[in-house]
C-alpha atoms as a printed R data frame, in Angstrom:
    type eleno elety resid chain resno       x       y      z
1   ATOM     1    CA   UNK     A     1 -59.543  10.349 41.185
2   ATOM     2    CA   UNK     A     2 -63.006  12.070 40.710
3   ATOM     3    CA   UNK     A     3 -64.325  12.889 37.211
4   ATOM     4    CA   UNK     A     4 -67.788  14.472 36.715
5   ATOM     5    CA   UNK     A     5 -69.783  15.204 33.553
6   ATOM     6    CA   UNK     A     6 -73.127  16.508 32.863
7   ATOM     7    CA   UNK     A     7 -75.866  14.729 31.287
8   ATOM     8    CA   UNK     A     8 -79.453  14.376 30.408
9   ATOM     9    CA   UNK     A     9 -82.061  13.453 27.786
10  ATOM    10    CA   UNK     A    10 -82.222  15.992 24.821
11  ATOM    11    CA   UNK     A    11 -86.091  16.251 24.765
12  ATOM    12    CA   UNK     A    12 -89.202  15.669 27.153
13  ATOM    13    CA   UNK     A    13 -91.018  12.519 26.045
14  ATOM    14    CA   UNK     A    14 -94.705  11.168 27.369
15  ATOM    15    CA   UNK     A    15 -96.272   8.645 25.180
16  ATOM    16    CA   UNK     A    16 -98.957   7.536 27.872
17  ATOM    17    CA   UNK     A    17 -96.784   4.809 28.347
18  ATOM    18    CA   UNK     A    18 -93.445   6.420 29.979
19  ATOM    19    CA   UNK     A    19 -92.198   9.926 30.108
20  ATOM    20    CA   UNK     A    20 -88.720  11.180 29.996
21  ATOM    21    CA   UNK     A    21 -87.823  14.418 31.490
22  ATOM    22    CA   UNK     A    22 -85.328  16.781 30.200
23  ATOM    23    CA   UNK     A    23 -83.259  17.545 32.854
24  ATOM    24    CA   UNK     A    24 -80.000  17.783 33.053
25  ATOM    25    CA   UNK     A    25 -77.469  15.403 35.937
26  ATOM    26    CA   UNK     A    26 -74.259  16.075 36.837
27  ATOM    27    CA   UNK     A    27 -73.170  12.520 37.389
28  ATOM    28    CA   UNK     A    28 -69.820  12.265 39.693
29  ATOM    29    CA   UNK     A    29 -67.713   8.859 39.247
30  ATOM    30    CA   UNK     A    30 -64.638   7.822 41.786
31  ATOM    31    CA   UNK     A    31 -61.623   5.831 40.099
32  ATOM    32    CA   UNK     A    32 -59.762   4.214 42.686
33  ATOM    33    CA   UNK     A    33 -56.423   2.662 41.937
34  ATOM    34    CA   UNK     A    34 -56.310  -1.206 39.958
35  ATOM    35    CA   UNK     A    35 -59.556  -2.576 37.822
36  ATOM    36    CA   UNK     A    36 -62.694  -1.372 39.063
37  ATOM    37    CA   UNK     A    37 -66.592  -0.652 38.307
38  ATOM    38    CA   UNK     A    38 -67.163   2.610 38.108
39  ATOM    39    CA   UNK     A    39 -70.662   3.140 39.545
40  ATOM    40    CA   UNK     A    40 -72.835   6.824 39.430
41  ATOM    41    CA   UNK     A    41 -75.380   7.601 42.165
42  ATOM    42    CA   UNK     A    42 -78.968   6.746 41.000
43  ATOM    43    CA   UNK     A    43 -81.080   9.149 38.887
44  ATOM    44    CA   UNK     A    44 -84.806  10.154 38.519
45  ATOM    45    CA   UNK     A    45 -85.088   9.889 34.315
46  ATOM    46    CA   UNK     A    46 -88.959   9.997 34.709
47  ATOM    47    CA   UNK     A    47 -92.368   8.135 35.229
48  ATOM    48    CA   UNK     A    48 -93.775   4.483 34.118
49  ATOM    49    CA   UNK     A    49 -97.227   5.270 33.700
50  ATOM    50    CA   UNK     A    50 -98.453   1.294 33.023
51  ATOM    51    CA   UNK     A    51 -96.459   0.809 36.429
52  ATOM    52    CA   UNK     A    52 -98.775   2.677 38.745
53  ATOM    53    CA   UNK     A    53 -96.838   6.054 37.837
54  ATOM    54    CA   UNK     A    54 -93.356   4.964 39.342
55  ATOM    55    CA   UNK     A    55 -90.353   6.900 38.790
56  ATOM    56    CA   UNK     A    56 -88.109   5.401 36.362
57  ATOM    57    CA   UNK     A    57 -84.537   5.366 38.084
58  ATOM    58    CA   UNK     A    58 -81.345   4.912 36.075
59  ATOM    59    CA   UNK     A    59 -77.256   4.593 37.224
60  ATOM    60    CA   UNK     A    60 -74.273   4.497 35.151
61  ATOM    61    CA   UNK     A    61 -71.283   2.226 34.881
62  ATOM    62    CA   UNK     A    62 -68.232   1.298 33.230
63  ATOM    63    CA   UNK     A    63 -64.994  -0.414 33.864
64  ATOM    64    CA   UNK     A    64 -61.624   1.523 33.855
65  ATOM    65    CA   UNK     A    65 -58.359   0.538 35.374
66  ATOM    66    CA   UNK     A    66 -56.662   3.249 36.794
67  ATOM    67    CA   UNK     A    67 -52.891   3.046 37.461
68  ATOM    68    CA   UNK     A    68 -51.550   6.373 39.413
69  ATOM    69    CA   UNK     A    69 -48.171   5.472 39.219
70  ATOM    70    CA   UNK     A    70 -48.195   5.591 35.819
71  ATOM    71    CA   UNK     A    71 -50.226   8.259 35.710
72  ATOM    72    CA   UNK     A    72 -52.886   6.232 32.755
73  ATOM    73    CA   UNK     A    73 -56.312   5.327 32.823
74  ATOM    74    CA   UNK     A    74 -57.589   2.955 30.490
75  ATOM    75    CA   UNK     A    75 -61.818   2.841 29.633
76  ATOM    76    CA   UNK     A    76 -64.267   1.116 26.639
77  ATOM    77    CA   UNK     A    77 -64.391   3.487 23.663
78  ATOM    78    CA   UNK     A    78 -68.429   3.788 22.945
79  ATOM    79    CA   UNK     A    79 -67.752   1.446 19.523
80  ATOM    80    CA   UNK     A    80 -66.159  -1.447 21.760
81  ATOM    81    CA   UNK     A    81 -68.049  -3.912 22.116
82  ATOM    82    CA   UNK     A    82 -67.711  -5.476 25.357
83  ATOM    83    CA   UNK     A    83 -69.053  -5.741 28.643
84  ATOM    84    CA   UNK     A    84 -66.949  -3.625 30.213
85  ATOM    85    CA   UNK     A    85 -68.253  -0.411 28.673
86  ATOM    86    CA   UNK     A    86 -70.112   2.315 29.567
87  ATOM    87    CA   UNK     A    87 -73.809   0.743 30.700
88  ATOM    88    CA   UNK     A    88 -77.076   2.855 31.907
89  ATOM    89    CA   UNK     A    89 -79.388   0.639 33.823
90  ATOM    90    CA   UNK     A    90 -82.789   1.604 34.019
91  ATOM    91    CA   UNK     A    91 -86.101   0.495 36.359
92  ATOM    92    CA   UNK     A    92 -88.901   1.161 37.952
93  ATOM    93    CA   UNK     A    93 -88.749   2.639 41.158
94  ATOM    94    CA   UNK     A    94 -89.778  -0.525 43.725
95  ATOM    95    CA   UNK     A    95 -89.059  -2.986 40.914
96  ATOM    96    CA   UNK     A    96 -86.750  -5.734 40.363
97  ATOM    97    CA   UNK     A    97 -87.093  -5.297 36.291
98  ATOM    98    CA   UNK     A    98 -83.809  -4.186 35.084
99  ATOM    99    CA   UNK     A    99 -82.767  -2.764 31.787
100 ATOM   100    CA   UNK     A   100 -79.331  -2.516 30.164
101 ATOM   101    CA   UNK     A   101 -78.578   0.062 27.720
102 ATOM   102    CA   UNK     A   102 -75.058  -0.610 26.647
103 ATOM   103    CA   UNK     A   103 -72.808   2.152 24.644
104 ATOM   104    CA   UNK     A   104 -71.726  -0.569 22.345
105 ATOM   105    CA   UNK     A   105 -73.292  -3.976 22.572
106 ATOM   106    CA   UNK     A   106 -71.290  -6.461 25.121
107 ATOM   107    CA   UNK     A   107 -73.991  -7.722 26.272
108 ATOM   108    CA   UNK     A   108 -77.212 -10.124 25.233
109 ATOM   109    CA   UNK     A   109 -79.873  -7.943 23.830
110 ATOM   110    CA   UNK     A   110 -82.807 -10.378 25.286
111 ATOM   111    CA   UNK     A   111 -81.355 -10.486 28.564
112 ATOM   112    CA   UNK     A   112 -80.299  -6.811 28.688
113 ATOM   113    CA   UNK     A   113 -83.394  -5.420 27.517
114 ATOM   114    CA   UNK     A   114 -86.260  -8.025 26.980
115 ATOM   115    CA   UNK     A   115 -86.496 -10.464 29.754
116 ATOM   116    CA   UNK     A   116 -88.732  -8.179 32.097
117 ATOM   117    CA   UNK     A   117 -92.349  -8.693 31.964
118 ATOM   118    CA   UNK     A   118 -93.021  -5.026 32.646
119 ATOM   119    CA   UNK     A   119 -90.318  -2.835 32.052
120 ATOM   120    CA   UNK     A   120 -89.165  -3.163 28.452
121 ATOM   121    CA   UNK     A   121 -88.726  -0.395 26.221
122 ATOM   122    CA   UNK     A   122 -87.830  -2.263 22.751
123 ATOM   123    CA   UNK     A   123 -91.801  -2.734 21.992
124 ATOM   124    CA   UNK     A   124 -94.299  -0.705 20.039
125 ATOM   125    CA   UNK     A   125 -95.286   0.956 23.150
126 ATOM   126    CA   UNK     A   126 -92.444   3.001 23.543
127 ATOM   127    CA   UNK     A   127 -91.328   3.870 19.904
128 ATOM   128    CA   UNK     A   128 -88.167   5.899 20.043
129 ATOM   129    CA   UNK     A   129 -87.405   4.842 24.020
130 ATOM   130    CA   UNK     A   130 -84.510   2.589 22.816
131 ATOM   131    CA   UNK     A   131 -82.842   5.550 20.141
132 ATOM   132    CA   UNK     A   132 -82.799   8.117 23.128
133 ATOM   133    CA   UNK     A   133 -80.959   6.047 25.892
134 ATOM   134    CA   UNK     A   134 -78.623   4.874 23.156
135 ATOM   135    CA   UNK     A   135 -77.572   8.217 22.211
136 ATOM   136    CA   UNK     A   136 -77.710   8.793 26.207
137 ATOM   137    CA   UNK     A   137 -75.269   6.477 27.142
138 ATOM   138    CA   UNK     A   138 -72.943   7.256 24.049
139 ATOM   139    CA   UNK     A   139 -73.114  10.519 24.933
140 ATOM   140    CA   UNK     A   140 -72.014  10.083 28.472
141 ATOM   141    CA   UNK     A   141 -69.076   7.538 28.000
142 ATOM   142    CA   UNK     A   142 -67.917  10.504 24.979
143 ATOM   143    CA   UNK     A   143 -67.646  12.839 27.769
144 ATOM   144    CA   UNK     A   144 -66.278  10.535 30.020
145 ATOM   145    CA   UNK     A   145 -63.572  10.371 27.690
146 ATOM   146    CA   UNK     A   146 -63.365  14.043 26.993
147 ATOM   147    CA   UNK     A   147 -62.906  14.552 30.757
148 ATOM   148    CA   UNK     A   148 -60.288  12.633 31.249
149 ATOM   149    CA   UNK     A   149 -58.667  13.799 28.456
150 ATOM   150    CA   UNK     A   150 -58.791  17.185 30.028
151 ATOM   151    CA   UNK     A   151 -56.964  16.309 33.225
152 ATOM   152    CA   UNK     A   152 -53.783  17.469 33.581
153 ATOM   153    CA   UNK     A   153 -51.124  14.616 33.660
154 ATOM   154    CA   UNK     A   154 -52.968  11.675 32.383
155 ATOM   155    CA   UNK     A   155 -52.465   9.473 29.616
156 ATOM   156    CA   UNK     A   156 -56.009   8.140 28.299
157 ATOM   157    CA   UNK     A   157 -56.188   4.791 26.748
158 ATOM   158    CA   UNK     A   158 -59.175   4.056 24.994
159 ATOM   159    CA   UNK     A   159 -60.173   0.675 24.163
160 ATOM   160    CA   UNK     A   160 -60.886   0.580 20.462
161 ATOM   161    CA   UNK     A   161 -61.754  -2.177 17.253
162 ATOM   162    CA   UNK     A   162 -58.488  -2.801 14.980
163 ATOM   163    CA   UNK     A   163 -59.030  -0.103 11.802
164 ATOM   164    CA   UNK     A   164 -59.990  -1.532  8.547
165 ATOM   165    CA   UNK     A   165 -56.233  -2.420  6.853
166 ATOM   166    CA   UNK     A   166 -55.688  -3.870  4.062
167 ATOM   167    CA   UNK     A   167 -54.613  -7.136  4.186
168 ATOM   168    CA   UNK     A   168 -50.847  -6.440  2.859
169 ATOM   169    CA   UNK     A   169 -50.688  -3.914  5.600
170 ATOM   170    CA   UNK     A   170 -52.475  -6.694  7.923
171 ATOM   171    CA   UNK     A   171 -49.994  -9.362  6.661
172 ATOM   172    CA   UNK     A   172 -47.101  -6.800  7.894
173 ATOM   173    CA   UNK     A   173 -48.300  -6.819 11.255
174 ATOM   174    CA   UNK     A   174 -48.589 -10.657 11.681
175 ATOM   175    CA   UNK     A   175 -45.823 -12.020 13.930
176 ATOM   176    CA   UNK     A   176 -44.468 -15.498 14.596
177 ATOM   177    CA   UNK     A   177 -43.609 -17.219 17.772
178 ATOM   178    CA   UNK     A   178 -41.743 -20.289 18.510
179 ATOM   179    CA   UNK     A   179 -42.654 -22.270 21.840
180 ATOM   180    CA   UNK     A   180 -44.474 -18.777 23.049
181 ATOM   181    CA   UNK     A   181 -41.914 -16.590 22.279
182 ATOM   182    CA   UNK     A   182 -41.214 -14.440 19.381
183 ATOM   183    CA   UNK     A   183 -39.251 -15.544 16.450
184 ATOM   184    CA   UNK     A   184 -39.269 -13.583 13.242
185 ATOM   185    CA   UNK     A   185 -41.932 -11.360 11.508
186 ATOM   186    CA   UNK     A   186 -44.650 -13.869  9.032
187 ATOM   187    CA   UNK     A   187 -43.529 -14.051  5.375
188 ATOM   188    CA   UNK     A   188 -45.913 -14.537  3.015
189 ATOM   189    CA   UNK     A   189 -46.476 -17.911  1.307
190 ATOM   190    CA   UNK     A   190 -44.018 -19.800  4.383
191 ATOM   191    CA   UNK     A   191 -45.115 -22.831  6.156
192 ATOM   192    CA   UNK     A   192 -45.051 -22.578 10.141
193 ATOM   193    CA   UNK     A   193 -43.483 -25.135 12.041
194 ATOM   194    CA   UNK     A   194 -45.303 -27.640 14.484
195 ATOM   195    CA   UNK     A   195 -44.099 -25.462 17.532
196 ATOM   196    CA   UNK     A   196 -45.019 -22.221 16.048
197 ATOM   197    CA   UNK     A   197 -48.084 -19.854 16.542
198 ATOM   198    CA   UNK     A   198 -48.703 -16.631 14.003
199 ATOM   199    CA   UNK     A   199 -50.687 -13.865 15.383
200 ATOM   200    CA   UNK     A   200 -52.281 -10.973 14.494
201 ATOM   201    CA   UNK     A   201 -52.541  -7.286 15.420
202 ATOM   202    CA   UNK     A   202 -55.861  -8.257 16.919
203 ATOM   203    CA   UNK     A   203 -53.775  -9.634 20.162
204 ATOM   204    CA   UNK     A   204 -51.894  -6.824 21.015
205 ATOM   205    CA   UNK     A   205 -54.356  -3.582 19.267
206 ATOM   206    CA   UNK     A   206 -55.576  -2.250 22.770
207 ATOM   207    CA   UNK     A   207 -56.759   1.475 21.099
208 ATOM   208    CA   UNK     A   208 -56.286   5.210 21.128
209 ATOM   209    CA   UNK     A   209 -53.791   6.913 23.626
210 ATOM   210    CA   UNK     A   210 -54.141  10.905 24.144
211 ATOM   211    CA   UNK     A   211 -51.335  12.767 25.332
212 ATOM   212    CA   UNK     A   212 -51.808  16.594 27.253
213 ATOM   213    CA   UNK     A   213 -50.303  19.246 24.942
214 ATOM   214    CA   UNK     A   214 -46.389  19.312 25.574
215 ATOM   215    CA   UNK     A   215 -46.957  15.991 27.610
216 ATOM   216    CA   UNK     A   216 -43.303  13.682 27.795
217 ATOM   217    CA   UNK     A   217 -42.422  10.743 26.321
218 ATOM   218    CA   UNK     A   218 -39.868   8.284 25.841
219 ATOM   219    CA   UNK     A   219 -38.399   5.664 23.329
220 ATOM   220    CA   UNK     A   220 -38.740   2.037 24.649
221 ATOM   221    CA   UNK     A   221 -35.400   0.923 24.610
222 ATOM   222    CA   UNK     A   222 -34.936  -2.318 22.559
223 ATOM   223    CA   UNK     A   223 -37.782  -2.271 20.588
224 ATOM   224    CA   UNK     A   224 -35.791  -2.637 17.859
225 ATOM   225    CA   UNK     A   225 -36.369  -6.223 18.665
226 ATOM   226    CA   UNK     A   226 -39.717  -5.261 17.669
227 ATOM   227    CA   UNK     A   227 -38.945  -5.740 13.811
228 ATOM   228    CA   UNK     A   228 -42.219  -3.877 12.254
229 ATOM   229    CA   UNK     A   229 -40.738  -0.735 13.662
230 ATOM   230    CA   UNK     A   230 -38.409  -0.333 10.434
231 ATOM   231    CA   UNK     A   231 -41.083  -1.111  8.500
232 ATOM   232    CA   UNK     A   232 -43.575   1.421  7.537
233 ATOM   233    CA   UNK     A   233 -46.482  -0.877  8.647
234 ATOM   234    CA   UNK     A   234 -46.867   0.868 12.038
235 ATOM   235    CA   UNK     A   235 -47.067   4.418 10.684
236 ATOM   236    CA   UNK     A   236 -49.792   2.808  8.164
237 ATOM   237    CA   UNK     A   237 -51.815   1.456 10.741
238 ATOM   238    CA   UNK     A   238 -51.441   4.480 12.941
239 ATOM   239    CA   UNK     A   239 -53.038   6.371  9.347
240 ATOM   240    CA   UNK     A   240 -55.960   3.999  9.193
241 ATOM   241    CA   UNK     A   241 -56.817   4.947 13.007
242 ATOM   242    CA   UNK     A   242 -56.954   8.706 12.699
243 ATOM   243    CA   UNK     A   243 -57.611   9.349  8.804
244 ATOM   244    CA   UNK     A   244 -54.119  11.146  7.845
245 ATOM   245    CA   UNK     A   245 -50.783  10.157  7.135
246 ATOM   246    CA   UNK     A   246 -48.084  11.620  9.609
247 ATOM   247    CA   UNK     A   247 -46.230  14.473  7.757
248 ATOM   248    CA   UNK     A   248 -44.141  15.410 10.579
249 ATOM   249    CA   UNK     A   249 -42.016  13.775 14.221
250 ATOM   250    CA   UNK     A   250 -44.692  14.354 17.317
251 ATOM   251    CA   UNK     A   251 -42.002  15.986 19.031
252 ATOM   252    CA   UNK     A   252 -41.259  18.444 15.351
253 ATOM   253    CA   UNK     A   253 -38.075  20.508 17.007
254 ATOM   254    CA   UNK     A   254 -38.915  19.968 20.939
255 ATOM   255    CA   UNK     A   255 -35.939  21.234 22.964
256 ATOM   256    CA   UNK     A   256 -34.019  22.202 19.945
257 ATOM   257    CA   UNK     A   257 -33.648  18.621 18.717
258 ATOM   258    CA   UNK     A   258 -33.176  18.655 15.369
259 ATOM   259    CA   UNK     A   259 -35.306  16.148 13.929
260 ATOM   260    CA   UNK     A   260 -35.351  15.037 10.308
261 ATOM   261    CA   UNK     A   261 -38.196  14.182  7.844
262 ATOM   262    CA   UNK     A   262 -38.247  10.248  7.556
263 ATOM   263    CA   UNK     A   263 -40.940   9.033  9.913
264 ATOM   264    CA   UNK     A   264 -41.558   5.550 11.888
265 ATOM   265    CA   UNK     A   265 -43.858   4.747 13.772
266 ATOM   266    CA   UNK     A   266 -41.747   4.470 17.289
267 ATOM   267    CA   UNK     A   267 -42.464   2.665 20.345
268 ATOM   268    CA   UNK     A   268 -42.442   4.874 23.133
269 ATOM   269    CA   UNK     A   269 -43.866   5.122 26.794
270 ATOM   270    CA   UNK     A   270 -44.674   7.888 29.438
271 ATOM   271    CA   UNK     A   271 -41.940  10.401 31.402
272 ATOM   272    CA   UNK     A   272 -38.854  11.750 30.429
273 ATOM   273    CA   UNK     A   273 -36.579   8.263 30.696
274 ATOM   274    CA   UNK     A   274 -36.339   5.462 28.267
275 ATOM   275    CA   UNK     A   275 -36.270   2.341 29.495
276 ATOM   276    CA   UNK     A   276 -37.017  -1.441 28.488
277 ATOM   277    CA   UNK     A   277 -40.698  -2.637 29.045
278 ATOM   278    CA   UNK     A   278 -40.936  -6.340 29.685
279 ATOM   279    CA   UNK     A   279 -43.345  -8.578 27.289
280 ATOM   280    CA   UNK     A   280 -47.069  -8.454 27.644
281 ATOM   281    CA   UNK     A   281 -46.296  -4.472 29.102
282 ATOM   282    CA   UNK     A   282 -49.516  -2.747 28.483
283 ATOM   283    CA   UNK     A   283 -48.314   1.126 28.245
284 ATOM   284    CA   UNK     A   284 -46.298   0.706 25.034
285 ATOM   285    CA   UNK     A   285 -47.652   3.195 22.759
286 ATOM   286    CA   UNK     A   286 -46.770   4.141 18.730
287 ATOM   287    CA   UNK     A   287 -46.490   7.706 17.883
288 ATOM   288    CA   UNK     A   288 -44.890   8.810 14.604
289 ATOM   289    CA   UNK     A   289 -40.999   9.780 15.263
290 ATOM   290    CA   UNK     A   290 -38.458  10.972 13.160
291 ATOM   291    CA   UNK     A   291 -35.646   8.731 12.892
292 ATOM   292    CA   UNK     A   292 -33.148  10.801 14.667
293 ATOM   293    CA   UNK     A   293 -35.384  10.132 17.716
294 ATOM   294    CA   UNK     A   294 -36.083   7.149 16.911
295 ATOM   295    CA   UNK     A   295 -32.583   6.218 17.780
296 ATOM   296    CA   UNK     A   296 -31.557   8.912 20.354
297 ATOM   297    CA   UNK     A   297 -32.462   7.043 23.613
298 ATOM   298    CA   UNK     A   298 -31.155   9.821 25.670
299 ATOM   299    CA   UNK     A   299 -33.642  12.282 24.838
300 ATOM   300    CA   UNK     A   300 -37.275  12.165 25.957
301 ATOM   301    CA   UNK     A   301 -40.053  14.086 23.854
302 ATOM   302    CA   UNK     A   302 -43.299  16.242 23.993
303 ATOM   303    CA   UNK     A   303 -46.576  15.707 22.201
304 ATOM   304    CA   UNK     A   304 -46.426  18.935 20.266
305 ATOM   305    CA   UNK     A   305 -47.750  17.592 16.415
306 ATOM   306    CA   UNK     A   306 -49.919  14.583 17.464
307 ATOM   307    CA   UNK     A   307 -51.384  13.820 20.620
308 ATOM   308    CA   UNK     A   308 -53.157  10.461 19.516
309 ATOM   309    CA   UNK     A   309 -51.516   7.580 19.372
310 ATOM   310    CA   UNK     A   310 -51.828   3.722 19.164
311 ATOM   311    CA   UNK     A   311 -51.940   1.487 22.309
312 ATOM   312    CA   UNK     A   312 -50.505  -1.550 22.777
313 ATOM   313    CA   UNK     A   313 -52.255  -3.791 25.017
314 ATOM   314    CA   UNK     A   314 -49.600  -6.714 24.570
315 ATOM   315    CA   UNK     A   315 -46.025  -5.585 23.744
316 ATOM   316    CA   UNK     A   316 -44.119  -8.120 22.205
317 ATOM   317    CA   UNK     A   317 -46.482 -10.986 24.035
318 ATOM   318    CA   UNK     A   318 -47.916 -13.740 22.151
């Protein structure tokens, strides 16, 4: 799979140190199937002037992992902070002296972008230098993301931090396993035993999921077993990710279901078939249902209402 996207800095810059140039790249990247780096082809950015005038080169990366049988590809949202997301290396041209701009930290700032005795554009010399690649390479992973939300047929998960809850809500998400596999949900002010482990939605929050318009899904079939779906503590979560409450089923009326007006937040997957996903899956996803399809298994639904949901990177795992 191919994805392109347009880029450049917003504004010439020459301080008599560097100059940027304004001009706009289309930058091409190639997902192949499994967990890659995603590498674009090198770009001309502009001129080191203290470097005997050398163009200043940069290249984009990120990871992704890109599964086509199921149709999903998962990449760093630009406030995850990890290694793995987006990156624009810059240096000069003939130069070993390496900079990493990084959308969202991830990295070691001295290593990244002070170790070089040259090229380093966090010092007075180059005031501003650091502001404009960070909004460049926030501004290409956010249409990176807008891209691939545009294809037809693919389900984008975006890795994301855990919303602020508050810590009732966070308490209702807290699970308990016994010898590594799950036991009960965590009541408050209860003593674990010597063989159990609690955990928190930190372990299995993987991010965002965004559905095409009238794009099918399923329930996960057994995730019952999943107690916090009764609860209201999924929907809540799901709230504190996107800023509104759910008023109405994702799939409001698809195919003449009749669907009612008590919401959960259900545990569903891509396609039109339900089907059990084994422990650890990583394509569970929460959208808010109405009950009736909450409990229909035999139906599949469309994104009509919402087409963001939650990803879990860990369903049911420890």
């Amino acid at each position: 799979m191919d994805v392109t996207v347009n880029i450049g800095v917003p504004f010439g810059y020459d301080n008599g140190f560097v100059s940027l140039a304004s001009n706009e790249h289309a930058i091409s990247f190639h997902l192949e199937e499994g967990t890659h780096v995603a590498t674009s082809a090198i770009i001309d950015l502009g001129s080191v002037h203290k470097a005997g005038g050398a163009r200043l080169l940069g290249q984009f990366s990120f990871t992704y992992t890109w599964s086509s049988a199921d149709r999903i590809v998962t990449v760093c949202g630009s406030d995850f902070d990890s290694p793995d997301t987006m990156t624009l290396a810059t240096w000069p041209e003939g130069t070993q002296e390496i900079c990493r701009q990084r959308a969202s930290g991830g990295g070691f700032r001295y290593q990244d972008l002070k170790a070089n005795p040259m090229w380093n554009y966090t010092t007075p010399l180059t005031p501003g230098v650091e502001d404009i690649f960070d909004g460049l390479v926030k501004g290409t992973n956010e249409k990176l993301i807008q891209a691939l939300q545009a294809t037809p047929d693919i389900a984008v998960q975006v890795r994301r931090p855990v919303p602020k809850l508050s810590p009732d809500v966070h308490e209702q998400l807290m699970l308990v396993y016994r010898n590594g596999v799950f036991d009960r949900v965590h009541e408050a002010n209860t003593l674990l035993g010597s063989n159990e482990q609690l955990y928190t939605i930190e372990s299995t929050f993987g991010g965002e999921v965004t559905l095409n318009y009238k794009e099918a899904f399923a329930n996960v079939i057994g995730s019952t077993s999943d107690p916090k779906i009764a609860g209201l503590s999924w929907i809540q979560l799901w709230a504190n990710q996107y800023g509104q409450y759910p008023v109405i089923c994702t799939s409001y009326h698809s195919n003449g279901f009749n669907c009612g007006s008590s919401l959960v937040g259900g545990h569903v997957i891509g396609g039109k078939t339900a089907k059990s996903m084994p422990k650890g899956s990583n394509s569970v996803w929460i959208f808010p249902i109405c009950i009736q399809h909450n409990n229909d298994d035999k139906v599949y639904m469309e994104a009509l209402k919402y087409l963001k949901g939650i990803w879990l990177n860990n369903y049911l795992g420890p």
